[in-house]
C-alpha positions in Angstrom: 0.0 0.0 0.0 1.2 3.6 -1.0 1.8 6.2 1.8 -1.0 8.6 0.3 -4.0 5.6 0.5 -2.3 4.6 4.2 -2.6 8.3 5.5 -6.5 8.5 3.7 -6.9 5.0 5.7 -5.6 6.3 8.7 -7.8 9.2 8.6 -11.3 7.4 7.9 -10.8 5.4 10.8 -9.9 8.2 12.6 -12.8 9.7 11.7 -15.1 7.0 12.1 -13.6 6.5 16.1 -14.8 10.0 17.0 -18.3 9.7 15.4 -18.9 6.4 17.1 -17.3 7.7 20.7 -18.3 11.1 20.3 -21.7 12.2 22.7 -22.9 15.5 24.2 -23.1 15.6 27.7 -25.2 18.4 29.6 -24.2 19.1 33.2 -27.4 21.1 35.1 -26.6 22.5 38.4 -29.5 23.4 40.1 -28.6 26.0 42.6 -32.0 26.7 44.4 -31.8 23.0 45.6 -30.9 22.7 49.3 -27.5 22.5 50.1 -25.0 20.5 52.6 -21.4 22.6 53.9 -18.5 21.4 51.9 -15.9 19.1 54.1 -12.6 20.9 55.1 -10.9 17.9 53.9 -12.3 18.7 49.9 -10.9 22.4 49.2 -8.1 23.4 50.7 -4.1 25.1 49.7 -0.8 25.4 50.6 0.5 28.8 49.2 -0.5 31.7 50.4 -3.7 33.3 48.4 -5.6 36.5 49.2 -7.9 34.8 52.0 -10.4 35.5 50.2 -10.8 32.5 48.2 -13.5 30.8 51.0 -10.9 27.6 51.1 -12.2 25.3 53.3 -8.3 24.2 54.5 -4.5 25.5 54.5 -1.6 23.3 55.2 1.4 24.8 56.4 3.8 22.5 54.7 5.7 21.7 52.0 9.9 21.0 51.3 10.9 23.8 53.9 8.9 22.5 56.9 11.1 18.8 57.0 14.2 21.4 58.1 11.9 24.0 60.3 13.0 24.7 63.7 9.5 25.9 65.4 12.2 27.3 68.5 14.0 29.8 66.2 12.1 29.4 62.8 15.3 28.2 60.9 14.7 25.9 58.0 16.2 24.4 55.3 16.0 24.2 51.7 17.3 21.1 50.9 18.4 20.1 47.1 16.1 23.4 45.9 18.4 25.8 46.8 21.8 25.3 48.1 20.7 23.7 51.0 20.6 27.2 52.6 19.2 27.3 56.4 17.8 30.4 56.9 14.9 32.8 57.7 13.2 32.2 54.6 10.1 31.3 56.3 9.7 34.4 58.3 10.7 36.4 55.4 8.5 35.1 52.5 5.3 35.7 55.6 6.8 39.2 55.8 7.4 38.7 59.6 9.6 40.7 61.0 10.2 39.7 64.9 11.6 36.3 63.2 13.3 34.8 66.2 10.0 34.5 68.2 9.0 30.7 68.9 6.5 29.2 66.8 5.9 32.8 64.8 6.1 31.3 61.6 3.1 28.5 62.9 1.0 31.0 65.1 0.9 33.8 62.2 -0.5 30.8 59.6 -2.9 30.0 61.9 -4.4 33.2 63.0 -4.6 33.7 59.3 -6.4 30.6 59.1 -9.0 31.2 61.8 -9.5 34.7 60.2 -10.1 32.9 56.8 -12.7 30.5 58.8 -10.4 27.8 57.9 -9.2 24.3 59.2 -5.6 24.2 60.1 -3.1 21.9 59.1 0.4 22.2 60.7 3.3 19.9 59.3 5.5 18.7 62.4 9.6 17.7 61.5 10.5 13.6 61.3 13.2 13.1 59.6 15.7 13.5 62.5 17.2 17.0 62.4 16.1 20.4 61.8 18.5 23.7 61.0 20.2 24.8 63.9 21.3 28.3 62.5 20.5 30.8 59.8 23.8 30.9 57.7 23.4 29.9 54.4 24.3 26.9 52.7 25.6 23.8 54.2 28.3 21.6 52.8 28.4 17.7 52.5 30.6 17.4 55.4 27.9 19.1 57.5 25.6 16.3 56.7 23.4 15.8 59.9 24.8 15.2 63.2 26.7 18.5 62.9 26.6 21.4 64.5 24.6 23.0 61.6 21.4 21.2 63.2 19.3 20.5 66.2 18.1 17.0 66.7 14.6 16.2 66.9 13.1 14.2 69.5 9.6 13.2 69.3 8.5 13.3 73.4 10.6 15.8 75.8 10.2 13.2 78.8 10.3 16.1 80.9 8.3 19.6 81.8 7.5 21.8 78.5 8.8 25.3 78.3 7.0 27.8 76.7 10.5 29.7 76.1 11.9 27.1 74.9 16.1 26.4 75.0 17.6 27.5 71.6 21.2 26.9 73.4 21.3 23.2 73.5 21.1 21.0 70.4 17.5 19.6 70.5 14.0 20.6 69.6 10.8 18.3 70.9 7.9 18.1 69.2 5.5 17.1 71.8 6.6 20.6 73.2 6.0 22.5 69.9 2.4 20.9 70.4 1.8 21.8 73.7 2.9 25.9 72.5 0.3 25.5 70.1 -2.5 24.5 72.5 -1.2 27.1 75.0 -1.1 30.1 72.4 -4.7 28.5 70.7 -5.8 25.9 72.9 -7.0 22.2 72.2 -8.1 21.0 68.6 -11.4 20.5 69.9 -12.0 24.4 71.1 -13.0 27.0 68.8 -9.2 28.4 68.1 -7.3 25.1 68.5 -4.9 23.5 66.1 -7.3 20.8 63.7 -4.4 19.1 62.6 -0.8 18.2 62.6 1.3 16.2 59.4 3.7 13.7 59.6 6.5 15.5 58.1 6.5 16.1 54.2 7.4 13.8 51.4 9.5 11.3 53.2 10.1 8.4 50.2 12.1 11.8 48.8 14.3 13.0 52.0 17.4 11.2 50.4 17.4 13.6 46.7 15.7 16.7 48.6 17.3 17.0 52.1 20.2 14.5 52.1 21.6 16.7 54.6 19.2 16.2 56.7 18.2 12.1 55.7 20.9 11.4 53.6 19.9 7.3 53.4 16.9 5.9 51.5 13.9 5.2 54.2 12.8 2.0 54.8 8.9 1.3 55.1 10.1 0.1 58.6 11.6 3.1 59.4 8.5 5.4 57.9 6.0 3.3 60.3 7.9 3.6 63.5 8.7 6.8 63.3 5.1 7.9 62.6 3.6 6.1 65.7 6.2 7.9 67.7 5.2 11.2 66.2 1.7 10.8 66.3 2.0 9.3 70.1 3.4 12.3 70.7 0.8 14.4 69.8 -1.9 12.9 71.3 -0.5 12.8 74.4 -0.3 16.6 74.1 -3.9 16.8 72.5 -5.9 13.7 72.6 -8.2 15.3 70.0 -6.0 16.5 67.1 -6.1 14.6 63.7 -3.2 13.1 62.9 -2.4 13.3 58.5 0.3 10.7 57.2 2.2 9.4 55.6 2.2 13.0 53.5 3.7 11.3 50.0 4.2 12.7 46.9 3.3 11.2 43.9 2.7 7.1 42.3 6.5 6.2 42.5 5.8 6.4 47.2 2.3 5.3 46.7 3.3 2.3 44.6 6.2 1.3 46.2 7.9 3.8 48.7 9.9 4.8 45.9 10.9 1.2 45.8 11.8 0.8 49.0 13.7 -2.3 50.1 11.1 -3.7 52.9 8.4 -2.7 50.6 7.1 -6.8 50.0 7.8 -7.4 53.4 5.9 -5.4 55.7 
């Protein structure tokens, strides 16, 4: 057969496929009909908008908050830029008093409860958050160095609502209890809804090797979220607890083809 009679072949099939598949379809919305309020789990966004958008949700989260220190509001940027640990999260929020515990949580979350707005808050598991604010760290100062703070999940001990930026840990069960303190429990009007287990763990290896620098297992990712979320609720019994907070089909299918992944 000669191209021109295999192109005119190719094209009265074609043709004959979208006549045969080919339907209208007439969508009616009917809005005098009674109406139900929209779940705060449907709607929601992570990037700052106008507040005016009626979202139902924000999530404070995203690559910076796996390096955020809640004490001083240091994070990281991992593999998106330089690994810099800085004040980038207090800046980009246009907050000035940026050493202030928790500022960079308590100012997304009065914005929330002025937007009418469930609150999600993304707490750090991958092991260590940035210590400091001074730009880019090197290789060698992969994590434990003196360029981060180690997380610990439960303080064991009584919370400070000053908390100690001189020593070289940061608790989470603590940052919780600051939260409750400044907003009070999930269940009250003002209270924290909810709290994330981190942020794209199957990718802390290419995006914060400083931080995780080997590949999670699925062992590893289960353990540490029962500790985290153990944490929390013996802070606030009644806070929702989100995880694991994946990416994409490569963590869903596999855990980016994690070794344990058939075995757990």
């Amino acid at each position: 057969m000669n191209t021109s009679k295999l192109r005119w072949l190719v094209s009265l099939i074609t043709t004959i496929c979208i006549q045969l598949y080919s339907q209208t379809t007439n969508f009616t919305i009917i809005v005098t009909d009674s109406t139900i309020p929209i779940s705060p789990y449907i709607y929601g966004a992570n990037p700052e908008f106008t507040e005016n958008e009626n979202l139902g949700a924000r999530r404070l989260g995203g690559n910076r908050l796996t390096g955020y220190n809640w004490e001083n509001n240091a994070s990281n940027a991992g593999s998106d830029w330089n690994h810099s640990s800085d004040n980038y999260l207090t800046w980009v929020a246009g907050i000035t008093n940026e050493n202030e515990p928790g500022i960079v949580a308590t100012t997304f979350h009065n914005k929330a409860l002025n937007a009418g707005a469930y609150s999600l808050i993304t707490l750090q598991m991958a092991g260590y958050v940035a210590k400091d604010k001074n730009g880019p760290v090197t290789e060698e100062q992969t994590a434990p160095s003196s360029r981060w703070a180690k997380v610990e999940y439960a303080k064991g001990s009584p919370f400070s609502l000053t908390p100690n930026t001189s020593d070289t840990l940061v608790f989470m069960d603590e940052f919780v209890k600051f939260l409750t303190q400044t907003f009070g429990l999930a269940n009250t009007a003002n209270g924290v809804k909810g709290y994330a287990l981190d942020n794209e763990p199957a990718l802390w290896p290419s995006t914060h090797p400083r931080i995780h620098p080997n590949k999670p297992t699925c062992t590893e990712l289960i353990q540490r979220s029962v500790s985290l979320a153990c944490a929390i609720k013996n802070v606030d019994s009644t806070a929702e607890i989100f995880g694991p907070v994946l990416y994409g089909f490569a963590a869903y299918n596999n855990f980016q083809d994690a070794s344990d992944w058939n075995s757990v």
